[in-house]
C-alpha positions in Angstrom: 66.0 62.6 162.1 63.3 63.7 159.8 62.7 67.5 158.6 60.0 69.4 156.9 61.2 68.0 153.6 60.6 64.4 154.0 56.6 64.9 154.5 54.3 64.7 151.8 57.4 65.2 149.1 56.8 61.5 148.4 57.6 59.7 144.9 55.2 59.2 142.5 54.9 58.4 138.5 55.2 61.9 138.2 58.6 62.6 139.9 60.3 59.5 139.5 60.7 57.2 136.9 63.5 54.3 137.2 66.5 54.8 134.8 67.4 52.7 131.6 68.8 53.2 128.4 65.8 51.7 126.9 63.8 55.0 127.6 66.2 56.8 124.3 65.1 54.3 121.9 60.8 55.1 122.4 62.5 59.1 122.5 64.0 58.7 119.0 61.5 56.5 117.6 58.7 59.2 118.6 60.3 62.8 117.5 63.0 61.5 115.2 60.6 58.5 113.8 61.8 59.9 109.9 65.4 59.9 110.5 68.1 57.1 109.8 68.6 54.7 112.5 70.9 52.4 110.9 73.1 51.3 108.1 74.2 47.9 107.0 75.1 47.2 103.0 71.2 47.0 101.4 69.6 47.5 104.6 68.6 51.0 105.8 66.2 51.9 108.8 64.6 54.6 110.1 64.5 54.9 114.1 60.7 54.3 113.3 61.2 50.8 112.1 64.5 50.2 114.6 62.0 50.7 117.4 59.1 48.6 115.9 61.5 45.6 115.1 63.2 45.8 118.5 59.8 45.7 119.8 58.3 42.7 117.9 61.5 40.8 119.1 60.7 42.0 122.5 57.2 40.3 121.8 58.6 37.4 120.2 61.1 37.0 123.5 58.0 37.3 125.8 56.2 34.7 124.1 59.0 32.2 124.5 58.8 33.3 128.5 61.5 35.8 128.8 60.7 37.7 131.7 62.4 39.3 134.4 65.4 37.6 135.2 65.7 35.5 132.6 69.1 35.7 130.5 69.1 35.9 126.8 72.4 35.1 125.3 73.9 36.6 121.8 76.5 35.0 119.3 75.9 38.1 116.9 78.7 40.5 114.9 78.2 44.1 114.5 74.8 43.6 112.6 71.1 45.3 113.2 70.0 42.1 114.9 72.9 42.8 117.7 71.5 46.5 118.4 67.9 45.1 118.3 68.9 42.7 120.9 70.1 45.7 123.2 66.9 47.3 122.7 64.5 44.2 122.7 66.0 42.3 125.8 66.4 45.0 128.7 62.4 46.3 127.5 61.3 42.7 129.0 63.9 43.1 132.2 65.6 40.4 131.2 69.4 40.3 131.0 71.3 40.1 127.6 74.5 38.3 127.7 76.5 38.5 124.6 79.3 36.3 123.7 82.9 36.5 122.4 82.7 35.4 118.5 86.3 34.2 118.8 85.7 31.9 121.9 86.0 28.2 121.8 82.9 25.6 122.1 84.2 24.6 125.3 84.0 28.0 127.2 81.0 28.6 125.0 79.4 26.2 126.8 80.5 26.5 129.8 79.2 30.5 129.6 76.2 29.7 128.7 75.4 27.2 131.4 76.7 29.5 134.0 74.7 32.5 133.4 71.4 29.8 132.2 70.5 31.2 129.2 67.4 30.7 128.1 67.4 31.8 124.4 70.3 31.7 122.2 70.1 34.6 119.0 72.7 33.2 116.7 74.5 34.4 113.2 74.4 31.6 111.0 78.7 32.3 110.2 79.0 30.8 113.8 76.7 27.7 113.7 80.3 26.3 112.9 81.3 26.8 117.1 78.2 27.4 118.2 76.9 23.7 117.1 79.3 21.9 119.1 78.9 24.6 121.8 75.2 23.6 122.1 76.0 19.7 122.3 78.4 20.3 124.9 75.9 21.9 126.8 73.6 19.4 126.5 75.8 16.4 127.2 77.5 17.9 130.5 74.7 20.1 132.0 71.4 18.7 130.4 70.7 22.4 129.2 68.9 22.9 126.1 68.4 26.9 125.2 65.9 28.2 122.1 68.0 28.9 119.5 67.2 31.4 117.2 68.9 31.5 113.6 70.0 34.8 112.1 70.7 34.9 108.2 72.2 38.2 107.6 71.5 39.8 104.3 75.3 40.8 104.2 76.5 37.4 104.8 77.3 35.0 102.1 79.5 32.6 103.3 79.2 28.7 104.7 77.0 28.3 108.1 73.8 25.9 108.7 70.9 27.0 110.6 70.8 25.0 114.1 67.4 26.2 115.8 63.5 25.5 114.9 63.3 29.3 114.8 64.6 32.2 111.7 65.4 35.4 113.4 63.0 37.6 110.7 60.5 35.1 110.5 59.8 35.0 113.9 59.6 39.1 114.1 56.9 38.8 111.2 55.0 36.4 113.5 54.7 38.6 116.6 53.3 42.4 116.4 55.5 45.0 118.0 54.6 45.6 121.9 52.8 48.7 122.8 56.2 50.0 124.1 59.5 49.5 125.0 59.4 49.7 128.9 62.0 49.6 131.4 62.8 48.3 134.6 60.7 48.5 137.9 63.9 48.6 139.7 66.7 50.4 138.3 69.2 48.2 139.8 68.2 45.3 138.3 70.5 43.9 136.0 70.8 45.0 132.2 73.8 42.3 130.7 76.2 39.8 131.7 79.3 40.0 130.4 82.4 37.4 131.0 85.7 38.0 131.3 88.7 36.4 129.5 89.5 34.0 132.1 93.2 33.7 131.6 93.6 32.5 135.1 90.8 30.3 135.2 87.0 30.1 134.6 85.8 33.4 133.5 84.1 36.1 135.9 80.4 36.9 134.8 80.4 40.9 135.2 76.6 41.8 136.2 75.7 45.6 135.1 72.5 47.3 136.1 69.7 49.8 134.2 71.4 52.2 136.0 74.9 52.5 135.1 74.1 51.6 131.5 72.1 54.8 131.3 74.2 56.7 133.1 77.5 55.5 130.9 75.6 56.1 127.9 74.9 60.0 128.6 78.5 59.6 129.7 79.7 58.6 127.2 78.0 61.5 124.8 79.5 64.7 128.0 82.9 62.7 127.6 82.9 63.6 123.5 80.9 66.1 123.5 79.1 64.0 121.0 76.3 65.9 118.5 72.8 64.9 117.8 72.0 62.5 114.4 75.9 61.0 115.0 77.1 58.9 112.5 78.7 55.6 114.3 80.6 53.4 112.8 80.7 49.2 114.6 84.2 48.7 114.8 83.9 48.2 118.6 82.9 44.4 119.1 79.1 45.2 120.6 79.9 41.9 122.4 82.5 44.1 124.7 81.1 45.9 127.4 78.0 46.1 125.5 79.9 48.0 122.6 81.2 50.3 126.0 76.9 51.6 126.5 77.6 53.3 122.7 74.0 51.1 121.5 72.2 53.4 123.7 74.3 56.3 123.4 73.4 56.1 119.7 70.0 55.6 120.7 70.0 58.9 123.1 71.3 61.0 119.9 69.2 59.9 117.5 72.4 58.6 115.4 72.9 56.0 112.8 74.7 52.5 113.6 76.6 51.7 110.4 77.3 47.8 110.9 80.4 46.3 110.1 81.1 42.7 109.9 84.4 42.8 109.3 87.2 45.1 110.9 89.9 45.6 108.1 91.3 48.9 107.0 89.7 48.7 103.6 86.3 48.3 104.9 86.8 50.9 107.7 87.6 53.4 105.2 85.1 52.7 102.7 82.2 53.0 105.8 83.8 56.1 106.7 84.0 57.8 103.1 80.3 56.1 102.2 78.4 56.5 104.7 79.8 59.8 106.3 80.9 58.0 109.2 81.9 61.1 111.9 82.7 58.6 115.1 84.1 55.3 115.9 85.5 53.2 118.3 88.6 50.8 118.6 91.1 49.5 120.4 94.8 50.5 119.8 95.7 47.5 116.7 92.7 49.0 115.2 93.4 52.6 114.8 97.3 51.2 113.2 95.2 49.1 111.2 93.9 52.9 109.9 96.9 55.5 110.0 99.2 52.8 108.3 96.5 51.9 105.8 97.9 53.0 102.4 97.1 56.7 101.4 95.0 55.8 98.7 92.6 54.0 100.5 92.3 57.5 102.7 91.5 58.9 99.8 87.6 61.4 99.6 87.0 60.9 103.8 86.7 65.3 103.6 84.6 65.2 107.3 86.2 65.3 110.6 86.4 61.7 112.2 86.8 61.0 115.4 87.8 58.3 116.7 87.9 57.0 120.6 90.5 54.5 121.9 90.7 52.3 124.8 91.4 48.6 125.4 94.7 48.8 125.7 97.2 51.4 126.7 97.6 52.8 123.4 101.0 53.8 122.0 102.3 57.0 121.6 103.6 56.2 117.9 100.0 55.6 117.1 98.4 58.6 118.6 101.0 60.7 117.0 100.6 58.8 113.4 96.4 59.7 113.7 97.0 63.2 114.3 99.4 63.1 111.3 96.3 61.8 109.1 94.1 64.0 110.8 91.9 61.5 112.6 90.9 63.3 115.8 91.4 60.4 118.6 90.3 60.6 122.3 92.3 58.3 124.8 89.7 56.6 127.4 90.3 53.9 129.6 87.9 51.2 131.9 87.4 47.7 131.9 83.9 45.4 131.7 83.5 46.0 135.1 82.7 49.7 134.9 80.9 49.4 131.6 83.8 49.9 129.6 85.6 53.6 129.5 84.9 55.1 132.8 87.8 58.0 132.5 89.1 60.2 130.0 92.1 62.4 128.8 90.2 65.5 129.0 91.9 67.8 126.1 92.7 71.3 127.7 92.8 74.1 125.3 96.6 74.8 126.2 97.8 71.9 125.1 97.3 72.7 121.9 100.0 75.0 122.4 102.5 72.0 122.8 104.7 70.3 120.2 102.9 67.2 118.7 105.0 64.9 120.9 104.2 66.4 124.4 100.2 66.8 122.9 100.8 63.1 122.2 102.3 62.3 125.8 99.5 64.0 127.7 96.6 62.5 125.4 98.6 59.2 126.3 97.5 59.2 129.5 94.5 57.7 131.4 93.0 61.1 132.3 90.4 61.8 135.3 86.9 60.3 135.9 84.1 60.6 133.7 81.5 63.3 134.3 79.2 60.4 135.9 81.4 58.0 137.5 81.7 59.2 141.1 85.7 58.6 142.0 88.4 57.4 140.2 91.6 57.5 142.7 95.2 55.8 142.5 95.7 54.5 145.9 97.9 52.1 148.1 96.0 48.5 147.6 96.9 48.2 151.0 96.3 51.0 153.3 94.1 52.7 150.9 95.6 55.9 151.0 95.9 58.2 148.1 99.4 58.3 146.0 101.2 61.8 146.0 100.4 63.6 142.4 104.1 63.8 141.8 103.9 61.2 139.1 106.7 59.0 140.6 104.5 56.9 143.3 102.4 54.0 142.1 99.1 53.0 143.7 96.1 50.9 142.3 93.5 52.3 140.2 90.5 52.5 142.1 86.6 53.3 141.3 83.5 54.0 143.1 80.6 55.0 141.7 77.0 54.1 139.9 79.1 53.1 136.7 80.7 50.0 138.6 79.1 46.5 138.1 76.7 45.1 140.2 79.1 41.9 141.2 80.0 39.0 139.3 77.6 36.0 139.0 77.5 33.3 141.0 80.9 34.2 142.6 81.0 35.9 146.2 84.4 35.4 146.7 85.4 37.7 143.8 83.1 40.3 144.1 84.0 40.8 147.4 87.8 40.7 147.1 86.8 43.6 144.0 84.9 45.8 146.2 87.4 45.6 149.5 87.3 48.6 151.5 84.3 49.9 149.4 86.3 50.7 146.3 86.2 48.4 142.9 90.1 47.1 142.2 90.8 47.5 138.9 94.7 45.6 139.4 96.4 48.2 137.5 99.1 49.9 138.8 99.8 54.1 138.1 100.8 57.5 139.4 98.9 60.3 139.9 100.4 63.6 137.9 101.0 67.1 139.3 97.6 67.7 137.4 96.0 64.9 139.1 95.6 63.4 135.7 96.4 59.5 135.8 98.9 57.7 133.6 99.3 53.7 133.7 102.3 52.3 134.9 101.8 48.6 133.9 99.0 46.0 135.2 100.3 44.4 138.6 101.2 41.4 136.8 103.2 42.8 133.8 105.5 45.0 135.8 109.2 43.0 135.2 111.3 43.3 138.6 115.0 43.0 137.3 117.6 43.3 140.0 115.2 44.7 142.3 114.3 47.8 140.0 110.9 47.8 138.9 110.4 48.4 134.7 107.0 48.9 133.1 106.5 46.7 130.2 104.3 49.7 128.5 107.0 52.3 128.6 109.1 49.8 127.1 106.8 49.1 124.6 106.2 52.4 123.9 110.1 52.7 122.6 109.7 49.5 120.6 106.6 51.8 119.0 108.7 54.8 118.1 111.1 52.3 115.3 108.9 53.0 112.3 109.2 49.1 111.0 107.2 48.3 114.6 103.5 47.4 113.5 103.0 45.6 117.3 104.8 44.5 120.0 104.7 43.1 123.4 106.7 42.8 126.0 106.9 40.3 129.1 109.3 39.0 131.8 111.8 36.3 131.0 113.3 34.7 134.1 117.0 35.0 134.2 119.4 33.5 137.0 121.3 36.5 137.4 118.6 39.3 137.5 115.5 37.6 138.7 113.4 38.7 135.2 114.7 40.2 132.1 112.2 42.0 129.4 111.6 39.8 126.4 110.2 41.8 123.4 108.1 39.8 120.9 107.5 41.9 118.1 105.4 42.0 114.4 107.0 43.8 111.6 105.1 46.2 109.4 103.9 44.9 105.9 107.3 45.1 103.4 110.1 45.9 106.3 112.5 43.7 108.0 114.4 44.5 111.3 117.4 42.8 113.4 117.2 42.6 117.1 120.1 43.9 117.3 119.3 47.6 115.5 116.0 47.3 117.2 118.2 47.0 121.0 120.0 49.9 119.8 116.6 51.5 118.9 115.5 51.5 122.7 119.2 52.1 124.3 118.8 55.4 122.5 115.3 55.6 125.0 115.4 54.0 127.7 117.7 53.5 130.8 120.4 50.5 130.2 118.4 48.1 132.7 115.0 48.7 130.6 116.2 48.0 127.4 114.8 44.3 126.2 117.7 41.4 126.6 115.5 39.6 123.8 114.1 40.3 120.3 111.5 37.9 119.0 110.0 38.6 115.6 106.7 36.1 115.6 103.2 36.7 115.5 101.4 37.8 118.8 98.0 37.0 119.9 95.5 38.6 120.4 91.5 39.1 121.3 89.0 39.9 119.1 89.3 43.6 120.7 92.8 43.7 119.8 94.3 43.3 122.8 97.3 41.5 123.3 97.0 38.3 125.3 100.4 38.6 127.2 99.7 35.0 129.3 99.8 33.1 126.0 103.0 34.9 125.7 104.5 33.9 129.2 103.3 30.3 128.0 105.8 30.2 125.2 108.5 31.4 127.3 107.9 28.9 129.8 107.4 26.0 126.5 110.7 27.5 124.6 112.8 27.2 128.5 111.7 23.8 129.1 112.9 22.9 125.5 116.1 24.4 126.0 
């Protein structure tokens, strides 16, 4: 039924204009056109020049027929090229997929025949996967991408060009176009992203123009984030589209300071050098920092604030920031809601709390971002909401305009994702008296010993407190008598040593009898390029070392 408001109230290019995250990149390049825009060793821009090279790629891309639709994939580190491309490729409505620079040629190729990409941008340091990549692709699907060749100022190291086309050449070649310009349609999709595909092929998570803009003003209400920011690329852009922060940065007129490599030394030296004020990282990262030797701390005199996510971060390492005075915000999300989607909100009282119970409550996975419409833990079944009496645990659930479009190609999947019109994220929680939410365990990583239910995180967390702990994981070991036992596998910090046997004693001093790990294994544990820890590859050794035994 119509009313008086639905006549001649109609849209127009006046009142409505279709949202994207490539509108804050013309914004900064026309009022903040004099003011830093990014930082890489020898190489400074101004959002001027950011914006005018983003748009001559965009030119370039059009003249090799990007267009609507047409995927554009990425094999880039934390470089300028890698924000240009986030800029550049979403102006021409086309849909930027960047890759993993860990992966395999095999699933390299496999990724890029399954989302069709068109062009290939590629850092020369990965012609070394990306060659073979390229011939698998051609041999099994007949696919033959542009490739285009980047030779990074900062890089120095072995790595032969495989296209007919140089990265700043082909910028020279093309003048910039008029303007950066989004979508018709803000649905239409920004980025691809794939999953890790530990159970089989990889899912191709579709995002739209409108979640990335809305995640990337998110993303600034979450941290209260100032203008002129000062970002440091410690985040893999690759992931989530470095979580929307390209075109937060963008938004605030910031600086990206590029980092090739993640390693304490070069983390702190950014930090102290370039006045870095705000950075990104999954747990391993942020240890990485706080047990980084003092010296190397040494002259950072600004407040630093760091965000973490990724992983359910420990406790110990929370605490150990706050000891350094690194000001760390816990969020949590996955690729399919554009990276961090919810946040532990810090309320003024807890300040008031001992450093351990601060510690416990910024542990937790908090409430739903200012944008995201519903966050809820509910029974994967009936759909009903948990009790907040932190005991009961339901699935974590979204809903919103910061949820993914579907994945590619795969209707099965993106309907079992979105069943009963809520996106499934598979991890299990409770809901607290203050309706914050605190991870239990994924649904596959809970351990069911003798019918009682133990989360492998709260485990880990007591393997965390030992001070010798640097990482652990833990996972389920079948057992005859019990069903499933936790098996710990555990790194030791640089210059310590540990026995299982103090470290058992270490958690019987935490943890009830039945939670405390059966197994100590000191060996190294695996991991993803976004530091987090690949418990399958872990369950594989079990089941190697049981069929050897």
């Amino acid at each position: 039924m119509t009313n008086i408001y639905d006549h001649q109230l109609e849209r127009n290019a006046a009142n409505f204009v279709p949202l994207s995250p490539v509108s804050f990149v013309e914004r900064s390049a026309e009022v903040f056109a004099d003011l830093p825009a990014v930082a890489h060793g020898a190489r400074r821009y101004n959002w001027a020049q950011l914006r005018e090279r983003s748009a001559r790629l965009a030119a370039a891309l059009r003249a090799l027929g990007v267009a609507r639709g047409s995927t554009v994939s990425a094999m880039l580190a934390n470089t300028p090229e890698m924000v240009e491309m986030h800029y550049a490729v979403p102006a021409l409505n086309a849909v930027l997929n960047p890759l993993n620079t860990r992966l395999d040629a095999p699933l390299l190729a496999w990724q890029l025949h399954h989302c069709e990409a068109q062009v290939l941008v590629t850092d020369r340091e990965f012609a070394g996967v990306i060659g073979p990549a390229l011939a698998l692709l051609r041999q099994q699907h007949g696919r033959s991408p542009v490739v285009i060749d980047v030779c990074d100022s900062e890089y120095h190291g072995p790595g032969e060009r495989l296209g007919g086309l140089e990265y700043e050449a082909l910028l020279a070649a093309h003048a910039p176009l008029e303007r950066l310009q989004g979508p018709v349609d803000e649905w239409d999709a920004i980025a691809v992203s794939y999953t890790s595909g530990t159970t089989g092929d990889p899912k191709g998570v579709v995002t739209h123009h409108r979640g990335a803009y809305l995640n990337a003003v998110g993303n600034a209400a979450t941290w209260t984030m100032p203008n002129f920011v000062r970002y440091l690329w410690t985040l893999p852009m690759f992931h989530c589209n470095g979580w929307c922060f390209p075109w937060t940065v963008a938004m605030l007129a910031g600086t990206h300071v590029c980092l090739r490599r993640v390693e304490a030394q070069a983390i702190l030296d950014a930090i102290r050098q370039e006045g870095v004020d705000h950075y990104c990282a999954a747990p391993i990262v942020h240890s990485l920092i706080c047990n980084a030797p003092p010296e190397q701390r040494a002259g950072i005199a600004q407040k630093v604030r760091g965000m973490v996510a990724g992983a359910a971060p420990p406790a110990a390492m929370i605490e150990a920031m706050a000891q350094i005075g690194f000001d760390i915000t816990h969020v949590y999300g996955l690729t399919e809601v554009y990276g961090p989607a919810a946040v532990a909100v810090k309320r003024a009282a807890w300040g008031e709390q001992t450093l351990a119970e601060q510690t416990r409550l910024n542990g937790r996975q908090g409430v739903r971002s200012p944008l995201q419409e519903s966050m809820a833990v509910l029974d994967p079944q009936t759909l009903a909401e948990v009790p907040a009496d932190g005991q009961a645990m339901g699935e974590i659930m979204f809903r919103g305009n910061i949820v993914m479009k579907g994945y590619l190609k795969n209707p099965v999947a993106t309907a079992q994702a979105f069943a009963g019109g809520w996106f499934h994220t598979g991890d299990l929680a409770v809901l607290e008296a203050d309706r914050y939410v605190k991870i239990r365990d994924r649904s596959k990583d809970v351990i069911i010993s003798g019918g009682e239910n133990i989360s492998s995180l709260e485990v880990e967390d007591a393997l965390y407190r030992h001070p010798a702990v640097l990482a652990c994981a833990v996972v389920a070991k079948p057992d005859p008598k019990w069903g499933e036992t936790p098996l710990a596998f555990v790194e030791c910090k640089p210059g310590t040593s540990l026995l299982a046997a103090d470290l058992i004693a270490h958690c019987r001093a935490l943890l009830a009898g039945y939670k405390v790990p059966r197994e100590i294994r000191f060996e190294p544990i695996p991991k993803t390029s976004t530091g987090k820890i690949q418990k399958f590859e872990l369950r594989q050794r079990i089941k190697s070392s049981s069929a050897i035994e």
